[in-house]
NUPA-800670 format. One record per atom (N, C-alpha, C, O, CB): x, y, z. Coordinates in steps of 0.1 Angstrom, whole numbers, padded with zeros to 4 digits, always signed. Each point is the difference from the previous one (the first is absolute). Glycine has a CB too. Example, Ala and Ser with C-alpha at 12.3 -4.5 7.8 and 13.67 -1.06 7.14 Angstrom:
2
+0132-0057+0078 -0009+0012+0000 +0009+0012+0000 +0010+0000+0007 -0029-0012+0005 +0015+0023-0019 +0009+0011+0000 -0008+0011+0008 +0005+0011+0001 +0007-0017-0023 
***
This chain:
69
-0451-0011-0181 +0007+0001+0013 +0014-0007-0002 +0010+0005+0006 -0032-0006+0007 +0022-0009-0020 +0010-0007-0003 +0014+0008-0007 +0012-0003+0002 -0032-0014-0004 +0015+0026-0006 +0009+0009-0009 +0007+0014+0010 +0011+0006-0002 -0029-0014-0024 +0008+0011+0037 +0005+0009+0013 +0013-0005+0005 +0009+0008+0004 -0032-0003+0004 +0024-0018-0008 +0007-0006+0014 +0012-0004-0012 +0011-0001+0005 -0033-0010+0018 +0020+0009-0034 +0009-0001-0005 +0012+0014-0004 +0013+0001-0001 -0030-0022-0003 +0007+0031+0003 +0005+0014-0004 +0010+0005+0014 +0012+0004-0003 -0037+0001-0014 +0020-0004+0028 +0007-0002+0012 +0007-0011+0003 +0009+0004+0007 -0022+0008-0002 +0014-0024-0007 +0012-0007+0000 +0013+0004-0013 +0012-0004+0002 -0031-0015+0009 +0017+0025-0019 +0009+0002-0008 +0007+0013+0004 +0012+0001+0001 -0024-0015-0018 +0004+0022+0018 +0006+0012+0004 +0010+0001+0014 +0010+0007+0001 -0031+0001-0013 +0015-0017+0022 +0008-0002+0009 +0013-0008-0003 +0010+0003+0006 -0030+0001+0006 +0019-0014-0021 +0013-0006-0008 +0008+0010-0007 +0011-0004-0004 -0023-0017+0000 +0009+0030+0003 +0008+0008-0010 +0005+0014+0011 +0008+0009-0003 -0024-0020-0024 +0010+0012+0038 +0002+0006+0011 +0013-0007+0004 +0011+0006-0001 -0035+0002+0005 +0023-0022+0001 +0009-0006+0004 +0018-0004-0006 +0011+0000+0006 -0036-0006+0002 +0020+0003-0021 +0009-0003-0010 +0009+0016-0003 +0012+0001+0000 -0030-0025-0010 +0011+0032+0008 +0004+0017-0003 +0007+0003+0012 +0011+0003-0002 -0030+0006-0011 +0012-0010+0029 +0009+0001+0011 +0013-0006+0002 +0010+0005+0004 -0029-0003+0004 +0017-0017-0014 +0016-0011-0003 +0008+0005-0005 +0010+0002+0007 -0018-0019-0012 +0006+0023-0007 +0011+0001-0010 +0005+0014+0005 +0012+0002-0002 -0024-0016-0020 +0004+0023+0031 +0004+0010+0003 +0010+0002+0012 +0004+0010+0005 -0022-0007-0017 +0019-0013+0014 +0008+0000+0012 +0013-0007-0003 +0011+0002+0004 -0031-0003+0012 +0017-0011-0028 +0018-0005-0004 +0004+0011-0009 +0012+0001-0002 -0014-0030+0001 -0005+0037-0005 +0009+0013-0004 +0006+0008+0009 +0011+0005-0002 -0024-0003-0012 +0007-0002+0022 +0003+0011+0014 +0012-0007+0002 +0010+0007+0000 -0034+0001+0013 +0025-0021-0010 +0010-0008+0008 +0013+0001-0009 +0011+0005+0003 -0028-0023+0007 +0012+0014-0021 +0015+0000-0010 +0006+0015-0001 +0012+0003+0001 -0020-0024-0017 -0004+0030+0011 +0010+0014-0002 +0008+0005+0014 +0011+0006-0001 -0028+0003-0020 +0010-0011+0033 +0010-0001+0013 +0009-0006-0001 +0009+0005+0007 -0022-0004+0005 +0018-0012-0018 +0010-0007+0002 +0010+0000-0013 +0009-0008-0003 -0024-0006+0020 +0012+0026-0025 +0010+0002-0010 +0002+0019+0002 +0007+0006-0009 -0016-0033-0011 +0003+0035+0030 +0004+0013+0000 +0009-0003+0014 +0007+0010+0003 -0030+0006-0016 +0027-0027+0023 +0003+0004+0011 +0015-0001-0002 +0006-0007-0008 -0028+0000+0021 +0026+0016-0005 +0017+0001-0005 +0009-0014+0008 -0003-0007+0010 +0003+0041-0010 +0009-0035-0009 +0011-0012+0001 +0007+0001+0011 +0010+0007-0001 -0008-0008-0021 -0005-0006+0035 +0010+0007+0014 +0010-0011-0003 -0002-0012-0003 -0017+0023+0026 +0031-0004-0020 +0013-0011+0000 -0001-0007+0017 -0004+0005+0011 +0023+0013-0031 -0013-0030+0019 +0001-0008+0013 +0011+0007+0007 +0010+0005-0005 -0017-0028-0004 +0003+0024+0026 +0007+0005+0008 +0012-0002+0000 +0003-0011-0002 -0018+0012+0011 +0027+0008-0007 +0015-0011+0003 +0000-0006+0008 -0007+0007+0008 +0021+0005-0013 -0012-0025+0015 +0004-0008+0010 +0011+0008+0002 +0005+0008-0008 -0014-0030+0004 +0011+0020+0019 +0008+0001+0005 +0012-0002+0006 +0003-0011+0004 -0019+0014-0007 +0024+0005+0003 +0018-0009-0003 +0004-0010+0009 +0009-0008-0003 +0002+0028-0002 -0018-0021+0015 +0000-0009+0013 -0006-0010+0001 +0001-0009+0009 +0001+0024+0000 -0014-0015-0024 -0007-0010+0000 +0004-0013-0007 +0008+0002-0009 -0022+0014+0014 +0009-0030-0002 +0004-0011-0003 +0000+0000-0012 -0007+0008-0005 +0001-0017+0022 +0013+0000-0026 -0007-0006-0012 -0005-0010-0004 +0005-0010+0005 +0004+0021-0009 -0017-0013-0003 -0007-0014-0002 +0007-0010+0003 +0012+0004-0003 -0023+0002-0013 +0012-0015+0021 +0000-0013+0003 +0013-0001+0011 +0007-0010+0001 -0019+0002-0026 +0013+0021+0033 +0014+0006+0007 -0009-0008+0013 -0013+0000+0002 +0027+0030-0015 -0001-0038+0022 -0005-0007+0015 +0000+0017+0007 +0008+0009-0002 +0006-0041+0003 -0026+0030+0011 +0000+0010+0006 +0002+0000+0016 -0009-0006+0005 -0004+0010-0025 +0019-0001+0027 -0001-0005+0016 -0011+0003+0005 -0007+0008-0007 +0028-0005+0012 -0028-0007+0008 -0012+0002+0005 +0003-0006+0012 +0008-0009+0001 -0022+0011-0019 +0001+0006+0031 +0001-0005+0012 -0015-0011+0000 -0011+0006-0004 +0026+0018+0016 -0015-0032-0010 -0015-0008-0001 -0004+0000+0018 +0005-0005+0010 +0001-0018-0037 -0015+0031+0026 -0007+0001+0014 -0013-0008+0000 -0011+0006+0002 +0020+0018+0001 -0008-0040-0004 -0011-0004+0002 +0002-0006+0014 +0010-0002+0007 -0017-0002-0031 -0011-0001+0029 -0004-0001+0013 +0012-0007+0009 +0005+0004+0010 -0030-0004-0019 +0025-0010+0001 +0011-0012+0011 +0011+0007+0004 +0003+0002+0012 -0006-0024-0025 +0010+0025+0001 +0013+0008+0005 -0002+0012+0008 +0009+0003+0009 +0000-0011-0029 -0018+0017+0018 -0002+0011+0013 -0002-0006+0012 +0005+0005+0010 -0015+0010-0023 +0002-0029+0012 -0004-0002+0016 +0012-0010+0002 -0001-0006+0010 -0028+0009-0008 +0042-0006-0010 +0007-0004+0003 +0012+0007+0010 +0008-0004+0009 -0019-0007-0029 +0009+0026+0012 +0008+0013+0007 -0005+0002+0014 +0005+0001+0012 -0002+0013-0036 -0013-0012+0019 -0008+0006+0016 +0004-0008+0014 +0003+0005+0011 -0026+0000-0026 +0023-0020+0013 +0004-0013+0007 +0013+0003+0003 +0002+0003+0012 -0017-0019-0024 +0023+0014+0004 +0014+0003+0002 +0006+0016+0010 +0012+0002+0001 -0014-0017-0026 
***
């Protein structure tokens, strides 16, 4: 009985381990057929790094400061 449970524990290890490996193949050859997308252009209007930007700050106080007024 002993040698059953071992025969099915292995086979299912080798089910599992065969399913593993079959999927980081899968993973990697996806990630070496997929084509090279170039990064979008930004936009001419848009900031550049570390560029100050203006903004309206609409928090609570100051709206209910407007509203008041």
């Amino acid at each position: 009985m002993n040698i059953f449970f071992l025969v099915i524990y292995f086979v299912c290890f080798c089910l599992i381990a065969g399913g593993a490996f079959a999927m980081m193949y899968a993973n990697i050859t996806s990630t070496w057929n997929e084509p090279v997308v170039p990064p979008k252009p930004r936009h001419p209007e848009a900031p550049q790094p570390g560029e100050e930007v203006m903004y309206v700050d609409l928090n609570r106080e100051k709206l209910e400061n407007l509203y008041n007024d």
